[in-house]
C-alpha positions as a Markdown table, in Angstrom:
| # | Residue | x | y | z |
|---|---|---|---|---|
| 1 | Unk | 1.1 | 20.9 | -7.4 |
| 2 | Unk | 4.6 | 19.9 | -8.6 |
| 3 | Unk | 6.4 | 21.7 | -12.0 |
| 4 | Unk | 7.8 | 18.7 | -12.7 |
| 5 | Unk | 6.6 | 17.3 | -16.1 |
| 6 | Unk | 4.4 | 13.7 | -15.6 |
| 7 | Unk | 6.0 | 11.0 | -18.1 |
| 8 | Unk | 4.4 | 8.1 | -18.8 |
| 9 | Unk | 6.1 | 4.8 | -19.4 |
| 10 | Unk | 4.2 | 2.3 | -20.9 |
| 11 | Unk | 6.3 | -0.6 | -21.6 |
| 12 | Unk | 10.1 | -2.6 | -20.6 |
| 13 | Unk | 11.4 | -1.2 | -24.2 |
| 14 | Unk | 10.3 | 2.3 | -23.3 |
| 15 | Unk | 11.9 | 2.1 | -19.7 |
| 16 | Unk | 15.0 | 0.9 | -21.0 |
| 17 | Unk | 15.0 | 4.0 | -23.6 |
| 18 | Unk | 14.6 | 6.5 | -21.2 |
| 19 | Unk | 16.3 | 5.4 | -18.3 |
| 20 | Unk | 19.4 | 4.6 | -20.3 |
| 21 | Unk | 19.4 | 1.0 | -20.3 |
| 22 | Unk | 20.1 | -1.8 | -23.2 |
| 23 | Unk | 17.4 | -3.0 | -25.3 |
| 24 | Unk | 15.2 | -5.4 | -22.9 |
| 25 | Unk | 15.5 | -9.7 | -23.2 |
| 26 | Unk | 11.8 | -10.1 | -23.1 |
| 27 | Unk | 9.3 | -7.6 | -24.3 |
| 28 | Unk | 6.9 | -7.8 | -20.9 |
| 29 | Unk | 9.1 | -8.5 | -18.2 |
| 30 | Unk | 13.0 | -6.8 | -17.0 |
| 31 | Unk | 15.4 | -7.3 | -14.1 |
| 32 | Unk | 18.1 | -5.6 | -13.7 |
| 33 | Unk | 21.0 | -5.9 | -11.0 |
| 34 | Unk | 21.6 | -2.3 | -9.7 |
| 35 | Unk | 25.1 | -0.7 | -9.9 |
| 36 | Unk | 25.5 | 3.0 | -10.0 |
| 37 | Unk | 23.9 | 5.0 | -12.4 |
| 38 | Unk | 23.9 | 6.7 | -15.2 |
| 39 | Unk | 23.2 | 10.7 | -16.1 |
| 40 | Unk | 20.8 | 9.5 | -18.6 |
| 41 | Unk | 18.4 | 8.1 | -15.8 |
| 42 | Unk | 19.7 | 10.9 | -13.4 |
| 43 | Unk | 18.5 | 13.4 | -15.3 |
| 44 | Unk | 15.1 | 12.0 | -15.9 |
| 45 | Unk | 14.6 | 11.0 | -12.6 |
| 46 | Unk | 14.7 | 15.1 | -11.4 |
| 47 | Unk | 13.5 | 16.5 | -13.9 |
| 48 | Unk | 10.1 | 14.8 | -14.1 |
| 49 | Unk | 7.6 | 12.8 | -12.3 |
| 50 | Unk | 6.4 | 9.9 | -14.0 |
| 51 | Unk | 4.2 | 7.0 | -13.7 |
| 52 | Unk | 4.5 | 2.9 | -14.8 |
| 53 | Unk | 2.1 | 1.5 | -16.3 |
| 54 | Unk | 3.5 | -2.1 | -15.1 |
| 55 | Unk | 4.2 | -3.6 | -12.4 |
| 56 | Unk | 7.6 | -3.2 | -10.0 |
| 57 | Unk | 9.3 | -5.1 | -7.5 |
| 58 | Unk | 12.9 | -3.3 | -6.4 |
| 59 | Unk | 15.2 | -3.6 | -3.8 |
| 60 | Unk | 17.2 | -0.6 | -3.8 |
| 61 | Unk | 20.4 | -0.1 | -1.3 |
| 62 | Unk | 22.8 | 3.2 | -1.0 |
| 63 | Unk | 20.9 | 5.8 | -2.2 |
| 64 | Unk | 21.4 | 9.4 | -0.6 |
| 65 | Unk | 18.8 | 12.1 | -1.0 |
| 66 | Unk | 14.9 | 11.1 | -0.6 |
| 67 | Unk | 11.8 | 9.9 | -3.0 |
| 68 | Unk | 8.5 | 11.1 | -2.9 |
| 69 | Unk | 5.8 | 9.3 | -3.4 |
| 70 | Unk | 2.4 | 10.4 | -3.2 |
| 71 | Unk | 2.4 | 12.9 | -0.3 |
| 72 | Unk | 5.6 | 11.2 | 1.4 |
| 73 | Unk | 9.4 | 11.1 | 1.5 |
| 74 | Unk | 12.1 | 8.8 | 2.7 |
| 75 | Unk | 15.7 | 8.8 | 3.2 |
| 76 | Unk | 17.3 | 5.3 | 1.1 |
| 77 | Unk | 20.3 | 5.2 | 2.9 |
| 78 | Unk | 19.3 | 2.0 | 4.2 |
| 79 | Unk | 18.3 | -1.3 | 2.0 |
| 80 | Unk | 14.2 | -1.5 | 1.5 |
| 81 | Unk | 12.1 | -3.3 | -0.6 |
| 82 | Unk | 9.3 | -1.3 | -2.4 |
| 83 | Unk | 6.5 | -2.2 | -4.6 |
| 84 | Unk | 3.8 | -0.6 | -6.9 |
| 85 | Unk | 1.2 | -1.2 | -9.5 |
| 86 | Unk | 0.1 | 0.7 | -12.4 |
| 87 | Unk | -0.8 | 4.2 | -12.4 |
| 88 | Unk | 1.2 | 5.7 | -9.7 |
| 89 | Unk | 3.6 | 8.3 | -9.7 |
| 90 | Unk | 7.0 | 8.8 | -8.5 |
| 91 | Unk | 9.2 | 11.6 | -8.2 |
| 92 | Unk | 13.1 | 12.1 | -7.1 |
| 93 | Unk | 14.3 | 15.4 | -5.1 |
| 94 | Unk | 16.7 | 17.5 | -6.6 |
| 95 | Unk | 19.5 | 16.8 | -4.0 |
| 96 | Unk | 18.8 | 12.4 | -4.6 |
| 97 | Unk | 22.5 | 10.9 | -5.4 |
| 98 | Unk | 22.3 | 7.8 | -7.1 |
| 99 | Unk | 26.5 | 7.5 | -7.9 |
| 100 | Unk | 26.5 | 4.2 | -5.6 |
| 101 | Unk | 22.7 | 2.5 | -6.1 |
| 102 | Unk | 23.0 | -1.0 | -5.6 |
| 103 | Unk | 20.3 | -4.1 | -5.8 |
| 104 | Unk | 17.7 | -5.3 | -8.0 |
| 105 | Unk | 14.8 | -3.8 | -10.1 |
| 106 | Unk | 12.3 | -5.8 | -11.4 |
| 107 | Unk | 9.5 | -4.9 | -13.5 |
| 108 | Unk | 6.8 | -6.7 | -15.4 |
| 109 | Unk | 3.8 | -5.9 | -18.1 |
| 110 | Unk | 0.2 | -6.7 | -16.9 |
| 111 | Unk | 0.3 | -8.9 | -19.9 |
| 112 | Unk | 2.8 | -11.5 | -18.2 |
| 113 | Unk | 0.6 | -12.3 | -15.6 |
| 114 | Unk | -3.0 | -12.0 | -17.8 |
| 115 | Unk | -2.9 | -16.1 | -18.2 |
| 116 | Unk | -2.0 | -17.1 | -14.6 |
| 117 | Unk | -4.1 | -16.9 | -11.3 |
| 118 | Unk | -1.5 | -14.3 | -9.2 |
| 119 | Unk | -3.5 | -11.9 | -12.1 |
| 120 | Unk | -6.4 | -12.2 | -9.7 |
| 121 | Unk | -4.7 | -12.5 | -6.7 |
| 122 | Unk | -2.2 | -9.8 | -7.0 |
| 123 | Unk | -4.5 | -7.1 | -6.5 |
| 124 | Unk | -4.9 | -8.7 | -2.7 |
| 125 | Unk | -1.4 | -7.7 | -1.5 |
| 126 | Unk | -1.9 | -4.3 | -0.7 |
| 127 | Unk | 1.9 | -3.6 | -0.7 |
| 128 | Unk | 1.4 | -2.8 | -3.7 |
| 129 | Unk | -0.3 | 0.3 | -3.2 |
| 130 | Unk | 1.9 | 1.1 | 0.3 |
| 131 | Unk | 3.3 | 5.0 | 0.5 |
| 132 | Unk | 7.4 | 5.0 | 0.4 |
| 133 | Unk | 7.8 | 5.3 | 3.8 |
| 134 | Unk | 5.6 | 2.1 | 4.5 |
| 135 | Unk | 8.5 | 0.1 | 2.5 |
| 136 | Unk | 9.7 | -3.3 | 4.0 |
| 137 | Unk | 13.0 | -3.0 | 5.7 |
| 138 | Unk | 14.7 | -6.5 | 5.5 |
| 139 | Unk | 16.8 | -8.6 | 7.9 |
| 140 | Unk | 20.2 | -10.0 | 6.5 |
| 141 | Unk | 18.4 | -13.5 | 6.4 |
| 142 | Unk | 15.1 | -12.3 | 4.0 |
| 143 | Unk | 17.3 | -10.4 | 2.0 |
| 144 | Unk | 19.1 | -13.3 | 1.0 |
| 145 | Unk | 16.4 | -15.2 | 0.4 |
| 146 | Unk | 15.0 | -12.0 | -1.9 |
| 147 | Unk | 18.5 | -12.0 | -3.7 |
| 148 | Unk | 18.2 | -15.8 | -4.7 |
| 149 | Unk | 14.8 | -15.4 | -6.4 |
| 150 | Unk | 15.9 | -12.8 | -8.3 |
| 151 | Unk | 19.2 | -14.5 | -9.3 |
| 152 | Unk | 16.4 | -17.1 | -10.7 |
| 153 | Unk | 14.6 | -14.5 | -12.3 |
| 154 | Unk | 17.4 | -13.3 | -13.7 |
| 155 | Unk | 18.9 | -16.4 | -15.1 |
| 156 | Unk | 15.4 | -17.2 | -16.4 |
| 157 | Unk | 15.0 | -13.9 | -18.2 |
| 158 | Unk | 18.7 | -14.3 | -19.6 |
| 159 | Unk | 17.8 | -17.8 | -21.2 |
| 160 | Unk | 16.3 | -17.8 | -24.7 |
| 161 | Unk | 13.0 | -17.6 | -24.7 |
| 162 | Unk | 10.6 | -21.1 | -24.9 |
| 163 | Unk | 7.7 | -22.4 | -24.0 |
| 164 | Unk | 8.4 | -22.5 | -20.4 |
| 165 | Unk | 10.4 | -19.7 | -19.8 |
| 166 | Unk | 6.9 | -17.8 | -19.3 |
| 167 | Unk | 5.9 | -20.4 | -16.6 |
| 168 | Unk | 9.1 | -20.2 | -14.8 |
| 169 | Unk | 9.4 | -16.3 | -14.8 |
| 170 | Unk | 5.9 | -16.2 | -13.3 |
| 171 | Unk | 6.6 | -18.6 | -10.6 |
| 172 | Unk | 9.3 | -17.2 | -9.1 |
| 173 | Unk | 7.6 | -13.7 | -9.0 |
| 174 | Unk | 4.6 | -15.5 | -7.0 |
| 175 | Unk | 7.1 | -17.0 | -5.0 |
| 176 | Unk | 8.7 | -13.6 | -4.5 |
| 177 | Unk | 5.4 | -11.8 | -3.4 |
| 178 | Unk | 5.0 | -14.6 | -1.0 |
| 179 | Unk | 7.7 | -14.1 | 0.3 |
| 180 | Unk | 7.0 | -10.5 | 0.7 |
| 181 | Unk | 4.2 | -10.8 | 2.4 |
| 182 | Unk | 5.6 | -13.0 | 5.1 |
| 183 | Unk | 8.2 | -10.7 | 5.7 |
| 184 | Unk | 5.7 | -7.6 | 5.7 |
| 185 | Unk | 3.8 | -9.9 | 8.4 |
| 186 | Unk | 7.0 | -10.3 | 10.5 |
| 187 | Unk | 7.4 | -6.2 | 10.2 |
| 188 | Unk | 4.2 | -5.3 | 11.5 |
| 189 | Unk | 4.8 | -7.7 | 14.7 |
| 190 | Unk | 8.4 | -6.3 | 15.0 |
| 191 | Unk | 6.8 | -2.4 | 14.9 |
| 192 | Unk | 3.6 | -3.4 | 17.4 |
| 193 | Unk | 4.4 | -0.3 | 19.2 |
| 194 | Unk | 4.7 | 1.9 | 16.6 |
| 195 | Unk | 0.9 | 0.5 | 15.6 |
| 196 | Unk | -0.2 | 0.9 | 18.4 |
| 197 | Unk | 0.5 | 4.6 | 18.4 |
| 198 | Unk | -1.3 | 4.7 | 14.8 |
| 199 | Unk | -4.3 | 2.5 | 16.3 |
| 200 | Unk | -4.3 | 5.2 | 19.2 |
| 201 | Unk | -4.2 | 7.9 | 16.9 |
| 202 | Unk | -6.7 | 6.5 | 14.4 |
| 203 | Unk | -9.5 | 6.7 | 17.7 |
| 204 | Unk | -8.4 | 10.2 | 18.3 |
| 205 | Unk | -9.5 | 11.5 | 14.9 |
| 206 | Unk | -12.8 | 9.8 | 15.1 |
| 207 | Unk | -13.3 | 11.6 | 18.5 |
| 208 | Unk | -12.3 | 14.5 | 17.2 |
| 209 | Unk | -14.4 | 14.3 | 14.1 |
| 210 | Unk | -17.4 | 13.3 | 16.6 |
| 211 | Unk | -16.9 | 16.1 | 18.6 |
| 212 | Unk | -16.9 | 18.9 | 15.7 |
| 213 | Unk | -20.3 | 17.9 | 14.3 |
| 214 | Unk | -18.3 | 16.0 | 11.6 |
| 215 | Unk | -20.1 | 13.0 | 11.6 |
| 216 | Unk | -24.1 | 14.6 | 11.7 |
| 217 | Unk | -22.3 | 17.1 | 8.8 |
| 218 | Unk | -20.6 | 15.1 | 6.3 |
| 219 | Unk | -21.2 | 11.5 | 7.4 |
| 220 | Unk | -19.3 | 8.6 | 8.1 |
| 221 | Unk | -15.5 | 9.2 | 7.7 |
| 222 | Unk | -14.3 | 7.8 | 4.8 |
| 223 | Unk | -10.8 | 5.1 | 4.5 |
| 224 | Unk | -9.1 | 7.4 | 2.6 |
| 225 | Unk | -10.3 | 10.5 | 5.1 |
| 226 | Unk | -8.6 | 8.7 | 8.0 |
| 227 | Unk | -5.8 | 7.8 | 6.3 |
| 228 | Unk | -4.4 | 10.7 | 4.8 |
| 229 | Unk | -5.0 | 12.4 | 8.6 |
| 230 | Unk | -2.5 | 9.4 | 9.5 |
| 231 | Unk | -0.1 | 10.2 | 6.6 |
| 232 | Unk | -0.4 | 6.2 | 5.7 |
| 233 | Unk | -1.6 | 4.8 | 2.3 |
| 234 | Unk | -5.4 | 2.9 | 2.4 |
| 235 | Unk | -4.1 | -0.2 | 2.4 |
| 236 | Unk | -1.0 | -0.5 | 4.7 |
| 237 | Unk | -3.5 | 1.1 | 7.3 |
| 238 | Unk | -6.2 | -1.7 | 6.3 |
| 239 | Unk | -3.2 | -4.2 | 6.6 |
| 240 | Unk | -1.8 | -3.0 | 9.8 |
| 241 | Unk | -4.8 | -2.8 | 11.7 |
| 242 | Unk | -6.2 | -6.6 | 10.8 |
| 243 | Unk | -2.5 | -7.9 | 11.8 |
| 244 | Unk | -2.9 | -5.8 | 15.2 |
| 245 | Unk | -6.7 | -6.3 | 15.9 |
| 246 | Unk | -8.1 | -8.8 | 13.5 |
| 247 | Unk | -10.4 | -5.5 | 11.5 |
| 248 | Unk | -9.6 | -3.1 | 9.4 |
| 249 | Unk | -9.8 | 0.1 | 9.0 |
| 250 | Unk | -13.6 | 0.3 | 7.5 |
| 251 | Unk | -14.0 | -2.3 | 10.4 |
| 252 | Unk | -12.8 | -0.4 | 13.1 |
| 253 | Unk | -14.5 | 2.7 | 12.0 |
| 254 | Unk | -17.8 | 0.8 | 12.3 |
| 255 | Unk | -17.0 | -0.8 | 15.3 |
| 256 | Unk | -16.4 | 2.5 | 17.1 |
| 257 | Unk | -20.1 | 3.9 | 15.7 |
| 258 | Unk | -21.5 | 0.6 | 17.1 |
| 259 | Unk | -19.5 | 1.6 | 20.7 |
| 260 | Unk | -21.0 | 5.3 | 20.3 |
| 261 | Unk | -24.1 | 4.1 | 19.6 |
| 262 | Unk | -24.4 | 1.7 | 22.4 |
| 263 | Unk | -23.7 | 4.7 | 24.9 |
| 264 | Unk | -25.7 | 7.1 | 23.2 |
| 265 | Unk | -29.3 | 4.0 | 23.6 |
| 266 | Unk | -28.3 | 3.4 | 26.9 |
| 267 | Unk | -27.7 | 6.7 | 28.5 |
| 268 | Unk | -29.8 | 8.7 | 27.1 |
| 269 | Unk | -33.5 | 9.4 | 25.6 |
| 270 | Unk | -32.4 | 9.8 | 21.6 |
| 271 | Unk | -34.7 | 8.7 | 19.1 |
| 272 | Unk | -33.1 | 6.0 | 16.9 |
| 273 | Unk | -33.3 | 8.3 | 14.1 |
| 274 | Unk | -31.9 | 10.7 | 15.9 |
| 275 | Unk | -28.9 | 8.8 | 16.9 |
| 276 | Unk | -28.2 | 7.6 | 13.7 |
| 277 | Unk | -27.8 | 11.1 | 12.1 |
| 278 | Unk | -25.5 | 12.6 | 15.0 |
| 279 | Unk | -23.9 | 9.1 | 13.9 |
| 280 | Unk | -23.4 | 9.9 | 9.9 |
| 281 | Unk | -26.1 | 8.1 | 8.4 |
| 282 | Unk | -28.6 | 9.4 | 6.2 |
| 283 | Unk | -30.9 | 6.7 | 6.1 |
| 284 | Unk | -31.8 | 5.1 | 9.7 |
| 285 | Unk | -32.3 | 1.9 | 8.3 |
| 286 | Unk | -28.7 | 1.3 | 7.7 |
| 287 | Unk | -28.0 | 2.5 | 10.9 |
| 288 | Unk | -30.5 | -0.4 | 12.4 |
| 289 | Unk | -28.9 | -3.3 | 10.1 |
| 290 | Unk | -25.4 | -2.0 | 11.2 |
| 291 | Unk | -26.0 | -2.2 | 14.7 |
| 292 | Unk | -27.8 | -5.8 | 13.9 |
| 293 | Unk | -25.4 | -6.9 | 12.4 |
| 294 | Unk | -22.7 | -6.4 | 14.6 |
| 295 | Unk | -24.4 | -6.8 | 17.7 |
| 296 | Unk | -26.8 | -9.5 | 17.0 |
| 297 | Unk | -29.5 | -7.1 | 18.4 |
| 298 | Unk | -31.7 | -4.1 | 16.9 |
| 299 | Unk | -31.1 | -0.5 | 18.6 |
| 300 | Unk | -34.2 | -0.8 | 20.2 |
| 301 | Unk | -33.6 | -4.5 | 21.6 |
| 302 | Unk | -30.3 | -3.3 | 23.0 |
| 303 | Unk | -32.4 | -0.5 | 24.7 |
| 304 | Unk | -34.7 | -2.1 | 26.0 |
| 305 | Unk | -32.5 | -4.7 | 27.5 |
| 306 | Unk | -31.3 | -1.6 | 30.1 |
| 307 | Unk | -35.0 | -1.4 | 31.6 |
């Protein structure tokens, strides 16, 4: 468990206090263009964790040292794109040097969104939730494209406020997640190999956990079981997989019971029950509407079919 005290920052005009920064435009919403630093937010930054309770859309550029996130670290030499949601917590290693930071921050209150529909659909776009070192890495082209929304932002959130700078704001940040997520789209193609290896690594801890009496012990592995094994957040595992295979990662860990379950009915003399606790279930009835369901036949209709 870290020393490091855990701050919370509950609103723009309290992120622009602590981090050194003047008094915000708008009361829910705050862009800033990136240039250097200051030893205000330096200090802060490694001296405490802390945790938003807003949204945050960033891309950050020249940064020497690494970020931890959750369980993970990356090096920011490079220019990346990060997101996150309420609630989760960030902290900066001693050695992080921050003298040459360049890009955009932009951060935005639940509140601004409460009214619009990307309230409901924002949750969807698991980037949101991704670890550090899932960040999107951006071609010369998308990061223009990035750097042109938030020029609009920016001009938007400059302009006094009327009754349609809300509307405006809130449209370009949909049109910015949109864009994210096309570009995350284009990354997960562009690292199919690298998938690949995580898909192939995935099946290996569900052997593994087979093998050890895992699954008859404690039950089905969990998302969150297989993806901390992985070192991936939840959701960038969920999101890789179903751009990979079409399922994700609850998917696939059904699928592969279904696949040990079809060996285990057709090569040997199990009880259904039986195979259904070596399997992780406690109740063999929701083993049996499983197995239905994703075979369009009960165990013992798939059985019998071998006779």
């Amino acid at each position: 468990m870290s020393s490091k005290n855990l701050v919370t920052i509950n609103s723009v005009s309290e992120f622009h206090e602590i981090f050194g920064y003047p008094k915000p435009a708008h009361p829910l919403i705050s862009i800033t263009q990136l240039k250097g630093t200051n030893s205000k937010m330096k200090s802060f930054m490694t001296e405490n964790r802390f945790m938003y309770d807003f949204y945050t859309i960033s891309i950050k550029r020249n940064i020497k040292g690494s970020i931890k996130y959750g369980r993970q670290s990356l090096d920011f030499r490079e220019g990346i794109m990060g997101f996150s949601s309420p609630k989760q917590i960030f902290s900066f290693e001693d050695d992080i040097d921050i003298s040459e930071l360049s890009g955009w921050y932009l951060i935005f209150h639940t509140d601004l969104i409460r009214n619009y529909d990307i309230a409901r659909r924002i949750k969807s776009y698991g980037f949101f939730s991704y670890e550090v070192n899932e960040a999107l890495h951006l071609s010369e082209k998308e990061e223009s494209i990035i750097d042109s929304i938030m020029n609009n932002i920016q001009d938007e959130y400059l302009t006094s406020i009327d009754s349609y700078s809300q509307d405006l704001i809130v449209s370009q940040i949909e049109l910015l997640i949109q864009y994210a997520n096309r570009f995350y789209n284009r990354q997960f193609i562009t690292r199919k190999n690298m998938n690949q290896d995580l898909l192939f690594s995935l099946e290996k801890i569900l052997e593994e956990y087979y093998i050890s009496s895992k699954f008859s012990e404690l039950g089905i592995p969990t998302v969150k079981y297989i993806s901390f094994q992985l070192s991936v957040s939840p959701n960038y595992l969920s999101d890789m997989l179903r751009n990979l295979t079409g399922y994700n990662t609850q998917q696939h860990i059904h699928n592969w019971i279904i696949e040990k379950a079809k060996e285990k009915l057709s090569t040997t003399s199990l009880s259904v029950n039986e195979i259904s606790l070596q399997l992780g279930f406690e109740y063999p009835q929701y083993f049996s509407r499983l197995f239905k369901t994703k075979t369009k036949l009960s165990p013992m209709e798939f059985r019998n079919s071998f006779e």
